[in-house]
C-alpha positions, 0 to 999 in steps of 0.5 A, a space after each residue: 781435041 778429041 779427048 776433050 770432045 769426049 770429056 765435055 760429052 760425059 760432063 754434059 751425059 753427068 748433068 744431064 742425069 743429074 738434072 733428070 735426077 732432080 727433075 724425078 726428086 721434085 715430081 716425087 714431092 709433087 705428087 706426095 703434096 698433091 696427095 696430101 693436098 687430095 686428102 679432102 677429096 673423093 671422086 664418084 663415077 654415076 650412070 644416074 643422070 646428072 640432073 639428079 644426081 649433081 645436087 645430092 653430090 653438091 650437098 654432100 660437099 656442103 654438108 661434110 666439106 669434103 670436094 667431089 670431083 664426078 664424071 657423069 655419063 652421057 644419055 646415049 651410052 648410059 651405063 656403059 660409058 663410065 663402066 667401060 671406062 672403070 674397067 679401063 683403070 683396073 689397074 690404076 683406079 682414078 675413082 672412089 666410089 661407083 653410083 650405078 642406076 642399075 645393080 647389073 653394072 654394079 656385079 660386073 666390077 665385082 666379078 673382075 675383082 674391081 669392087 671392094 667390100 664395105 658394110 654400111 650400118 646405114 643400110 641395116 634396115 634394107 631389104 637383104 634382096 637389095 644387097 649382095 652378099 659379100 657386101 661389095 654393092 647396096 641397093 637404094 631408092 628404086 625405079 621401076 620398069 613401066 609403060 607410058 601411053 599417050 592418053 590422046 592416042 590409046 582407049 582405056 579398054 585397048 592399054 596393054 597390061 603385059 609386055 607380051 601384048 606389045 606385039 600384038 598387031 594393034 601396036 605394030 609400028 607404034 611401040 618404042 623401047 631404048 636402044 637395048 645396048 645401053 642403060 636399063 633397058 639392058 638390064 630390063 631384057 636381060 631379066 626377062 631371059 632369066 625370069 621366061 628363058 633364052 627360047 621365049 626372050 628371044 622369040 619375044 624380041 624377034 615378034 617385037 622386031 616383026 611389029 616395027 617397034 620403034 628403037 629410040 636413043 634413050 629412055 627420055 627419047 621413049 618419052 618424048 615420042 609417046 609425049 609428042 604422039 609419034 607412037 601410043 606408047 613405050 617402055 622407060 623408067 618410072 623417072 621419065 614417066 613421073 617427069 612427063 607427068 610433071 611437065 603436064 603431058 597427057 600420058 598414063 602409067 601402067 605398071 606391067 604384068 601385074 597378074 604375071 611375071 612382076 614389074 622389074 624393080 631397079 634399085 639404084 647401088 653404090 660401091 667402092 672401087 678396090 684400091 682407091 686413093 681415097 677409100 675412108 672419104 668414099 665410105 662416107 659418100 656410100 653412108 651419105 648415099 645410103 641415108 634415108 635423107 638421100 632417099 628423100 630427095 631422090 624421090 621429090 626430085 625423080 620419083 624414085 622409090 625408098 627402100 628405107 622404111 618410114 621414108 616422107 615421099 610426095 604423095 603420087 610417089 608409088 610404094 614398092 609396097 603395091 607392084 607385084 615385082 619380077 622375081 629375079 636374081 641380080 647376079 644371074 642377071 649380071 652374068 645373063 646381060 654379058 651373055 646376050 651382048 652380041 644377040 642384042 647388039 645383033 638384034 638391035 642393028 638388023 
């Protein structure tokens, strides 16, 4: 009784591994076929919100036949939601390609080593300062940093022309700025170290705490305070600015230190993730990006700035041509925001 227990156990240890066996086999053809089945696909990670960047990404289906699968990040954790998650798959990339509203984000992947190279053509006419050097990102159309003021609530001899003058006691408890941890108000005080030094961006920051600026969830709530008078004004993007505009608020545009530092320029960037599982279908999302036709559409729809030359734009739409812009280093500026994490996160919560 014994023996024959311990036979039925090894027959039943025998059939086991040979259905776990073919279990394996049929996951491993499944797998091959869904790949296989994949090979019409590319999957695109953006910080540039979704408003904007779903109908480029629906044309880009429409007009290549390839399917795009994308994860867009929320307002609140703009930029860092799908650049922590990118850093999270380092190993084991789920995405092909990264679109990032900012340049910063963009040099963080590739100094992890997460990025790959890939040279467009499309890109041969824009500007080299808009590109990196070893081919791992390329700028396209581009925001700028600029101050809204409600007409209603601010003279036109008292706007404020630099981002210094934002601490003056005149504006005490009636500035607003995004929450400095996440999205391009990141980036925008991570230049201003690089641009004037730690010492002065750090006294900036703590006059501007001292006047009881208001810290607000994103750029598009910066917005919505200046629309709606709870402050006189605040620093966003030229998108939001254009999008007030657009829906009739009685807001101005100013762009800042035009007789100093520069205005921050953002280029939108595009890059391939390292070891994707669709690389050549990415490279044509980067191409599509890249094209003067995206430029186009990104500037009718979210006043966004052509770095082609050439480029038909709605004619309110203003030209890098005329902003003194800030004079900065994109990759110092990588390497600044990392730095500053815990000062900002610090400066933001006390």
């Amino acid at each position: 009784m014994i023996l024959l227990d311990t036979v039925n156990t090894e027959c039943l240890k025998n059939n086991s591994m040979k259905k776990i066996s073919q279990i394996i086999t049929l996951f491993a053809v499944l797998i091959t076929g869904s790949c296989s089945n994949d090979s019409n696909v590319v999957i695109v990670y953006t910080t540039v919100d979704q408003i904007f960047s779903e109908p480029i990404l629906k044309d880009f289906e429409k007009d290549t036949g390839i399917i795009v699968k994308a994860v867009y990040d929320t307002e609140e954790t703009k930029s860092t939601g799908v650049l922590n998650r990118i850093i999270a798959e380092k190993d084991n990339p789920q995405c092909d390609v990264f679109w990032s509203g900012d340049p910063v984000r963009t040099i963080v992947l590739k100094n992890k080593g997460i990025t790959t190279p890939y040279k467009s053509t499309v890109a041969n006419d824009i500007n080299p300062v808009f590109k990196d050097p070893d081919n791992h990102w390329i700028g396209f159309s581009a925001r700028a940093r600029a101050l809204i003021y409600n007409k209603g609530l601010i003279e036109d001899n008292n706007i404020p022309q630099s981002i210094f003058d934002l601490t003056k006691k005149e504006y005490e408890y009636n500035i607003a700025i995004a929450n400095p941890l996440f999205g391009t108000t990141t980036f925008h005080i991570a230049s201003l170290f690089t641009a004037i030094g730690d010492e002065k961006a750090k006294q900036f920051l703590t006059d501007l705490k001292n006047n009881h600026v208001v810290i607000a969830t994103s750029n598009g709530d910066v917005k919505k305070r200046v629309v709606h008078g709870e402050v006189f004004c605040g620093l966003t993007d030229t998108d939001d600015a254009y999008e007030a505009i657009k829906e009739g608020a009685n807001i101005g545009i100013v762009f800042l230190d035009q007789q100093g530092i520069g205005s921050l320029i953002i280029p939108n960037t595009v890059n391939l993730i390292k070891n994707s599982s669709n690389t050549e279908n990415g490279k044509k999302m980067i191409d599509y990006l890249l094209s003067k036709e995206t430029e186009a559409k990104l500037a009718k729809s979210c006043a966004q700035m052509p770095l082609h030359k050439g480029v038909t734009i709605p004619n309110d739409i203003p030209s890098l041509d005329n902003i003194v812009p800030m004079n900065i280093n994109y990759d110092k500026t990588s390497q600044k925001l990392e730095e500053i994490q815990k000062y900002l996160k610090e400066w933001a919560e006390n």
